[in-house]
N, C-alpha and C positions, 0 to 999 in steps of 0.2 A: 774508232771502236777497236782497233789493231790494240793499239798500246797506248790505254790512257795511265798508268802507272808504273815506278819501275817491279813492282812487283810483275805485272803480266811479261816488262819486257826480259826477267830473269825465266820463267816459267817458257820460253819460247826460245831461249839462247844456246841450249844445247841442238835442240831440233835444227834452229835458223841456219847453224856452222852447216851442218848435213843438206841440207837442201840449195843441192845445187844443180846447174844447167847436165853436170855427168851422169847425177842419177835423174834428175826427169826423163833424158832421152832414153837412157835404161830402161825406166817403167814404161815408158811409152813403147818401146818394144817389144816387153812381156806381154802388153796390153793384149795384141794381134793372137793372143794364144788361148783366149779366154776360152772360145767354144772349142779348137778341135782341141787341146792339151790343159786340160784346167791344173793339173795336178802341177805343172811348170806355172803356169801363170799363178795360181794362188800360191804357190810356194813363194816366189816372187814376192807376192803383195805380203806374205806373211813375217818376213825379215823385215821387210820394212815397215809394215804394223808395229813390230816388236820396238823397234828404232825410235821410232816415232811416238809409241806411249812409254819406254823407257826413258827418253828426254824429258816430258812433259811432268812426269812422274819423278822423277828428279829435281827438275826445276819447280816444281810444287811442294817437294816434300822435304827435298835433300836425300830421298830415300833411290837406293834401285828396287827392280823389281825382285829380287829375292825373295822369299817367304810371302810378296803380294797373292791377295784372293783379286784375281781378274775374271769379272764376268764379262764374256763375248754374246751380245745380245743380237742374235740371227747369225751364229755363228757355224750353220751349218754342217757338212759333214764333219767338223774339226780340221780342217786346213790350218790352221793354227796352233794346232796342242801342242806339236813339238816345238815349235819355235818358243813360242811360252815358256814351257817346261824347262830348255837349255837356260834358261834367263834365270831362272829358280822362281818363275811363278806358278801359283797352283789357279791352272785354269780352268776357267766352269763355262763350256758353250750352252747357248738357251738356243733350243730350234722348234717354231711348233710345227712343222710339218715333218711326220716322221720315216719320209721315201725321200727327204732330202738330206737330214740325218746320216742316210745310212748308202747315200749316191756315191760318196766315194772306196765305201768297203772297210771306211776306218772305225775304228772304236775307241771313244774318246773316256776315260773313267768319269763319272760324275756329270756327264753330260744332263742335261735337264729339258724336257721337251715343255714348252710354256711360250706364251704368247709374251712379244716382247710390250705391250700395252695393256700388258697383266701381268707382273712380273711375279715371280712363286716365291720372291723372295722378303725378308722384312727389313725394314728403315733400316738406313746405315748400315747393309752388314757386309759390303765389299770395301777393300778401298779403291780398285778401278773398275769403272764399265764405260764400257767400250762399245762402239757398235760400228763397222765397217761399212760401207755401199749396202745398207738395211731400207733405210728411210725411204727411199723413192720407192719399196716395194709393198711401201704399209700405207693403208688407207687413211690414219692417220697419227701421222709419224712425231706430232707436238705432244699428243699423248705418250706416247713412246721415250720421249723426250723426258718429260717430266719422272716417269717410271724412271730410267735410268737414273735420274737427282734423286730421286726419290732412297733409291737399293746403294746409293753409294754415303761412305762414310763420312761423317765430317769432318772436313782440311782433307778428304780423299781427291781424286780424279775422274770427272766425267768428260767422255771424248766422243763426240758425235762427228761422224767421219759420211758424208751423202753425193749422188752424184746431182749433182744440177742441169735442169730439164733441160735448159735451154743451152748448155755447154756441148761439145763436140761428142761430148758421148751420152747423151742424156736420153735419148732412143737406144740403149743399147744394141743389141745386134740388129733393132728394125733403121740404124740411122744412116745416114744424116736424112735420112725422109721423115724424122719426128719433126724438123724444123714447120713441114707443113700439115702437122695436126698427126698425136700419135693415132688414131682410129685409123686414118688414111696409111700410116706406115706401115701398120701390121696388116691390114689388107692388101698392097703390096707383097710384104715379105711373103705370107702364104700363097699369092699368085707368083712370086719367084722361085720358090722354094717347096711350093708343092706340102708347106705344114705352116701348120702355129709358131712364132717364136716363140723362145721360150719363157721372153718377159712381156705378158701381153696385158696393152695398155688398158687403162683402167678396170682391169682384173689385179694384175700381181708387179705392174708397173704404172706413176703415176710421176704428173707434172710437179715435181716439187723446185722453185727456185730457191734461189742463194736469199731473197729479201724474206722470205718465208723462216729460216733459219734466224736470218738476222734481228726480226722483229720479236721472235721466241726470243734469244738469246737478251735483246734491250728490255725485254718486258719480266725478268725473272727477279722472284718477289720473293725464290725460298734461297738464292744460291745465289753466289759470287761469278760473272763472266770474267775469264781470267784471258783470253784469246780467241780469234777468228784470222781463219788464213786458209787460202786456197793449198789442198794437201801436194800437188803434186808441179806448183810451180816452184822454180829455185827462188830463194830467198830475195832478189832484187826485183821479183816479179808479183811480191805479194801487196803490191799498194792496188790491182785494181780491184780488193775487197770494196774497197773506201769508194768505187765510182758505180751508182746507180745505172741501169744498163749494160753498160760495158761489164761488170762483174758477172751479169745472167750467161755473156756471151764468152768470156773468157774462163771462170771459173769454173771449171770442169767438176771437181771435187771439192769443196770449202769445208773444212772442221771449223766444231764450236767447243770453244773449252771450257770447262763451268767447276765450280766447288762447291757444294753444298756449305753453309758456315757453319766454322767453330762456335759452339754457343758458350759462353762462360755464365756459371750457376754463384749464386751467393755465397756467401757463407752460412 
């Protein structure tokens, strides 16, 4: 499913040079900064968001993001606008909750409060959306999915970026006690910690694995699957997409990469 044509495996050849063992251990770094320093961790994840859909988007189009409309779907306070913005994309975050919107103090122009499994926007009118560590917090994220094909243009870029339940960080801040049922980890964490965390399962956090993804992505009847790769391993690490099981346990993060099709019209 990695790379059944050379077309996926051009669309994936900028990004692959970049991914490597220097920067995974990097991210893994930043990772540890998530709750007390978001503003250094998301900073972090935001350069190499950029990176990451500026390869794809290249190897998709031949285009950079210059003058791209990128819609960021659950893109929160705008941890991202700037990064964007330097790139010369005109970015649009979609957040429906409007206290997290506004959690960082930033103020993103054109920012859009909307539900990403309703999206306020019509057919084809981006050419990228995007959606970073969203999915696991939506009840359900295949809808979401399709939204995004849906809002992006044709021969555009859809990049669904999620973390996977069963990967090392798939409890987020209740883990690694999601391993044994997330209900049990967040009851823990508030006996440790004396509160809620802040992604509490089956409210605003939910089991989504990698085959869940996977079978969306084989089963897509309106768009072209152009790649699948785990986002934050180096590049000689991305075959254990390909292995049932072991992909749940290693796959931390997996993207899916989709095109809606070019339609050619008669004469």
């Amino acid at each position: 499913m990695l790379f059944a044509d050379p077309r996926r495996r051009s669309v994936t050849a900028g990004f692959a040079r970049r991914a490597t063992l220097k920067r995974s251990t990097r991210l893994l770094s930043d990772f540890k900064h998530e709750q007390t320093d978001p503003q250094h961790f998301y900073g972090a994840l935001a350069g190499d968001s950029v990176d990451l859909i500026g390869d794809l988007y290249l190897g998709t189009t031949g285009k950079t993001l210059d003058g791209a409309a990128v819609l960021d779907v659950g893109g929160g306070p705008g941890y991202f606008a700037e990064r964007f913005a330097r790139a010369g994309a005109r970015y649009i975050p979609v957040e429906p909750d409007p206290s997290e919107m506004h959690a960082a103090g930033l103020s993103v122009h054109g920012a859009v409060r909307g539900s990403g499994m309703s999206l306020p926007f019509r057919d084809g009118s981006v050419d990228i959306c995007f959606s970073s560590n969203v999915a696991e917090h939506v009840r359900e994220p295949w809808v979401m999915a399709d939204e995004m094909l849906r809002v992006t243009k044709p021969g555009g870029l859809m990049v669904l970026s999620y973390t996977v339940w069963l990967g090392p960080f798939g409890g987020h801040e209740t883990g690694p006690w999601h391993y044994l049922g997330g209900e049990r980890a967040a009851r823990r964490y508030v006996r440790k910690h004396g509160k809620e965390p802040k992604n509490r399962f089956g409210e605003s956090l939910f089991a989504v694995r990698a085959s869940d993804g996977l079978r969306w992505a084989k089963g897509l009847s309106d768009g072209e699957l152009l790649a699948t790769f785990p986002r934050y391993h180096p590049r000689w690490a991305w075959w254990v997409v390909r292995v049932p099981w072991l992909r749940e346990l290693l796959t931390s993060n997996l993207v899916i990469v989709a095109s809606p099709p070019v339609r050619e019209f008669g004469p």
